[in-house]
C-alpha positions in Angstrom: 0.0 0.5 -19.5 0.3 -0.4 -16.0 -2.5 -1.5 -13.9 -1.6 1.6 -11.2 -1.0 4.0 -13.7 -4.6 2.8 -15.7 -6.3 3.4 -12.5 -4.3 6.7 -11.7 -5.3 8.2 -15.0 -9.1 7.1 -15.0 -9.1 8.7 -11.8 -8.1 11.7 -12.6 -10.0 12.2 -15.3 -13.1 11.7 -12.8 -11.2 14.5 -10.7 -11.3 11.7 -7.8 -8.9 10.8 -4.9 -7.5 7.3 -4.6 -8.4 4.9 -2.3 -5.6 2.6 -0.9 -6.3 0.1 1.6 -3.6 -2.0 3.1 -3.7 -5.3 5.1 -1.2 -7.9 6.3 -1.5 -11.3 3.9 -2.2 -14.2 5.6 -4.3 -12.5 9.0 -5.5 -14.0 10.9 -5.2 -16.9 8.7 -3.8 -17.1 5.0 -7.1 -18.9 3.8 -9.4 -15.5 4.2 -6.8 -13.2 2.5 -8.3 -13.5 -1.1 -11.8 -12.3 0.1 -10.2 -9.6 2.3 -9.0 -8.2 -0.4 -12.6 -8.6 -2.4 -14.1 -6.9 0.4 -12.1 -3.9 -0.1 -12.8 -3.5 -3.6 -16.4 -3.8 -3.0 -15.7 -1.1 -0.2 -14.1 1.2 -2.8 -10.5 0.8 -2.7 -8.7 1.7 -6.1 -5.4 -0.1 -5.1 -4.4 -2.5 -2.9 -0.8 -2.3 -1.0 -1.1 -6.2 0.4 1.5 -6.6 3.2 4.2 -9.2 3.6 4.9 -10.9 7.2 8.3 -9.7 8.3 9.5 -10.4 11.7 11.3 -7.3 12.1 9.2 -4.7 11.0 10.9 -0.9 11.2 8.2 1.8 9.9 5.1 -0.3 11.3 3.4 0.3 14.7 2.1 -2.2 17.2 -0.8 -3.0 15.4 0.8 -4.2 12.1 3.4 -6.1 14.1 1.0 -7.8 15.7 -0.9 -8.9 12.2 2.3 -9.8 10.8 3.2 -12.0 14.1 -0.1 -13.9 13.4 0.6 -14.2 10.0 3.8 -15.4 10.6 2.4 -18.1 13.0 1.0 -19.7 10.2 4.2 -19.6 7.9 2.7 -17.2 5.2 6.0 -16.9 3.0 6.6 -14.4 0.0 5.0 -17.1 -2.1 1.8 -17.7 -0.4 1.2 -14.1 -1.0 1.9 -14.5 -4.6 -0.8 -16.9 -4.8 -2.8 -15.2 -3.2 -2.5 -12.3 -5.7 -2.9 -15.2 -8.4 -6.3 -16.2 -6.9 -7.2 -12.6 -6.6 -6.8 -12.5 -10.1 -9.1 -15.0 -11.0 -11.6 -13.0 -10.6 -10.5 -9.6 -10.5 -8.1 -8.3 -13.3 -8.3 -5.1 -12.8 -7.7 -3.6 -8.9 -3.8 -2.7 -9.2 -2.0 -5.3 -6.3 1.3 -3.6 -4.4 2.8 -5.6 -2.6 4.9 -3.8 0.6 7.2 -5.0 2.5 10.7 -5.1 3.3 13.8 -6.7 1.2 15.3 -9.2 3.0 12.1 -11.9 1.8 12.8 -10.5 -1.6 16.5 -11.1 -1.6 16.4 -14.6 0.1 13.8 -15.4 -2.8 15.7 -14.2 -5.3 15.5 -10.8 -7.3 15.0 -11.8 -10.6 12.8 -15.2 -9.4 10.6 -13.1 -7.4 10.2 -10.4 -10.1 9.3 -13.3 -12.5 6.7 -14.9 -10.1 5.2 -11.4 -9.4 4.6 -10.6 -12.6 3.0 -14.2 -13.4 0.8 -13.8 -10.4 -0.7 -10.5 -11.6 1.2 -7.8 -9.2 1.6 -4.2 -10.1 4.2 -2.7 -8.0 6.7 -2.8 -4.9 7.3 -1.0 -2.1 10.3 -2.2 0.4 10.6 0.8 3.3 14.4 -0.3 3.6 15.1 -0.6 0.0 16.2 3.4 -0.9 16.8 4.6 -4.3 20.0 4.6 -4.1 20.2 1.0 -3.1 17.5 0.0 -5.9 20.2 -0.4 -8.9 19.9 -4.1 -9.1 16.5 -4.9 -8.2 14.7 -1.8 -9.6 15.8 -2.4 -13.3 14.6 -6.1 -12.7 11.3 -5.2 -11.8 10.5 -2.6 -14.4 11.8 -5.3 -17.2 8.7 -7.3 -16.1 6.3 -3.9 -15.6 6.2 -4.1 -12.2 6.3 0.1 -10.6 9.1 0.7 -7.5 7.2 2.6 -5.4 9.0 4.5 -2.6 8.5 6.8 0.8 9.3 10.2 1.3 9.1 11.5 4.9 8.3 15.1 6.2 12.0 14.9 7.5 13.2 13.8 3.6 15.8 16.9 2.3 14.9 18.9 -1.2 18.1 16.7 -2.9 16.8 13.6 -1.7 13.5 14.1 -2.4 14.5 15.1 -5.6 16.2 11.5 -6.0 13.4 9.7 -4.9 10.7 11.3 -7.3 13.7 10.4 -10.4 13.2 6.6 -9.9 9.9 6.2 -8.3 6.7 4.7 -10.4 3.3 4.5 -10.2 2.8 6.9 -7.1 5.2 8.5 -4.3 4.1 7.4 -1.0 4.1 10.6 1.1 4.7 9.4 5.3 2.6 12.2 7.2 4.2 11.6 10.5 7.9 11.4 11.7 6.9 7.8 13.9 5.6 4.4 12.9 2.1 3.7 11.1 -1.3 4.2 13.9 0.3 7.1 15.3 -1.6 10.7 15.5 -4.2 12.0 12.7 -3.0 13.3 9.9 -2.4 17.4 9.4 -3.7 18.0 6.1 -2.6 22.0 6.3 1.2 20.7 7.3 1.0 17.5 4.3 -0.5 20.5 1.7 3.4 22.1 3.0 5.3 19.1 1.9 3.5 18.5 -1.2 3.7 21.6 -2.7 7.6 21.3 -3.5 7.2 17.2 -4.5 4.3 18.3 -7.4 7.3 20.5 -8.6 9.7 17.6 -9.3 7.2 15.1 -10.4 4.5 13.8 -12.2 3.6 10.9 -10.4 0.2 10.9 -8.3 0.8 11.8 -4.6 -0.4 9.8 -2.2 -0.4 10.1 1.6 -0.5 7.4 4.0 0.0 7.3 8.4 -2.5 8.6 10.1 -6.0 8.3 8.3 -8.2 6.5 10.1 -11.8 7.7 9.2 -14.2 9.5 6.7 -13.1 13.0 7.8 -9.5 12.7 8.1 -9.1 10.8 4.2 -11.5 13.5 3.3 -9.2 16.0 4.3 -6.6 14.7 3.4 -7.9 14.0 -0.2 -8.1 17.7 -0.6 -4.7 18.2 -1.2 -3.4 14.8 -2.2 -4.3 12.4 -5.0 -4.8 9.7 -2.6 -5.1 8.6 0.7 -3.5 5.3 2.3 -5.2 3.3 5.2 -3.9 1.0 7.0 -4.0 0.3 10.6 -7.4 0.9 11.6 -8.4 -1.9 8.9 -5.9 -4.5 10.7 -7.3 -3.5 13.6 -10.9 -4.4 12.3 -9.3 -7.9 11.5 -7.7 -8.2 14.8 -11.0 -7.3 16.3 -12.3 -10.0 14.3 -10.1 -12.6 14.4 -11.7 -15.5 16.5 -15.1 -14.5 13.9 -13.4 -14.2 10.7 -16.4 -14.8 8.7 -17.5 -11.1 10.3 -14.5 -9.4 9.0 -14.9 -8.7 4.8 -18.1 -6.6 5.8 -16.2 -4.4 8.9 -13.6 -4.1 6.4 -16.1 -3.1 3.9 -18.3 -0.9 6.2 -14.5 1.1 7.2 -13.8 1.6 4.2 -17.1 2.3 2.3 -17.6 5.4 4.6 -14.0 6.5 3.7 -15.0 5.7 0.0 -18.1 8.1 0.5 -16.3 10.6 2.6 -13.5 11.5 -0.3 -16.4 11.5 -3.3 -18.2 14.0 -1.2 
């Protein structure tokens, strides 16, 4: 069984919410990503979505394009962040990896290259915002040959049909978008996301998760009451950019963030 869907099922038999934690690989510098990424298991995350330095970015907000641009001043490639996910691994086999980002790194790698490295390094899934289902037919089949979950967005805006399409090839977990806008914009409305999942729990098994806009305890906590997890992203690359010219102060903000978040859902 896959790593995700391991940690999906334990879950739920615990009746507990996910906690998914995202940061950009190689900020501020590629040689603290491992620990980063230690820290937020020790914080409580249950699944990691590790971002990949693009330089043109369409569903992130200012402060992601910023961690990708110092990322990307450093030359972090696709395969720095595969071995980074292979050092991860060293000493943590368990915490499922996603890795997010967008296709064009993936197709200039090489589908079926990249799909075999991934799988070496010890990654569990993918998520490319411009990679659609209906545009997955050669790459998806790839990844699942080598166990590796497409993982895909649906948007408040997303029609019933679409939707419908999405939830048919998507694995591990659906990432539900809370907001129509780019990632740090306005809180998340748990009452309007509880709207939007109601109809997606009718097409599909896989675990729910909802990500833009949760930025603290109380907003994942409310969140967490109608979803089956919660995904947090910018305000933890904001700790690191708050950080960056003391990185050695970072894995305990991002610990601290997301412990209270951690506490906050189990509550």
């Amino acid at each position: 069984m896959n790593r995700i869907d391991q940690r999906f099922a334990d879950l739920k038999a615990q009746g507990r919410r996910a906690l998914i934690p995202y940061i950009t690989a190689g900020d501020p510098s590629p040689a603290y990503t491992v620990g980063f990424m230690h820290a937020l298991v020790r914080g409580g995350a249950d699944v990691i979505e590790l971002g990949v330095p693009f330089s043109d970015p369409m569903a992130d907000g200012p402060v992601i394009q910023k961690a990708c641009e110092r990322a990307l001043r450093h030359d972090v490639r696709l395969v720095d962040l595969l071995e980074m996910v292979s050092e991860f691994r060293r000493d943590d086999p368990h915490t499922p990896v996603v890795l997010m980002g967008y296709l064009n790194p993936v197709e200039r790698l090489g589908g079926e290259h990249f799909a075999d490295r991934a799988a070496e390094a010890g990654v569990d899934g993918v998520l490319l915002v411009d990679m659609p289902p209906e545009e997955a037919d050669l790459l998806g089949p790839v990844l699942k040959a080598r166990g590796l979950a497409s993982i895909f967005l649906v948007a408040p805006t997303t029609s019933h049909a679409r939707a419908a399409t999405i939830c048919a090839h998507g694995e591990g977990y659906l990432y539900y978008v809370s907001l129509k806008g780019v990632t740090g914009g306005a809180a998340a409305d748990a009452a309007d996301i509880a709207d939007h999942l109601a109809p997606l729990r009718e097409m599909t098994d896989l675990p729910l998760c909802v990500g833009f806009g949760i930025r603290d305890g109380a907003s994942a906590a409310a969140v967490g009451q109608v979803a089956d997890g919660v995904i947090v992203g910018s305000v933890l690359v904001q700790q690191i950019a708050d950080n960056a010219e003391t990185p050695e102060a970072i894995p305990a903000a991002l610990e601290a963030v997301l412990g209270e978040m951690r506490q906050a859902l189990d509550t």
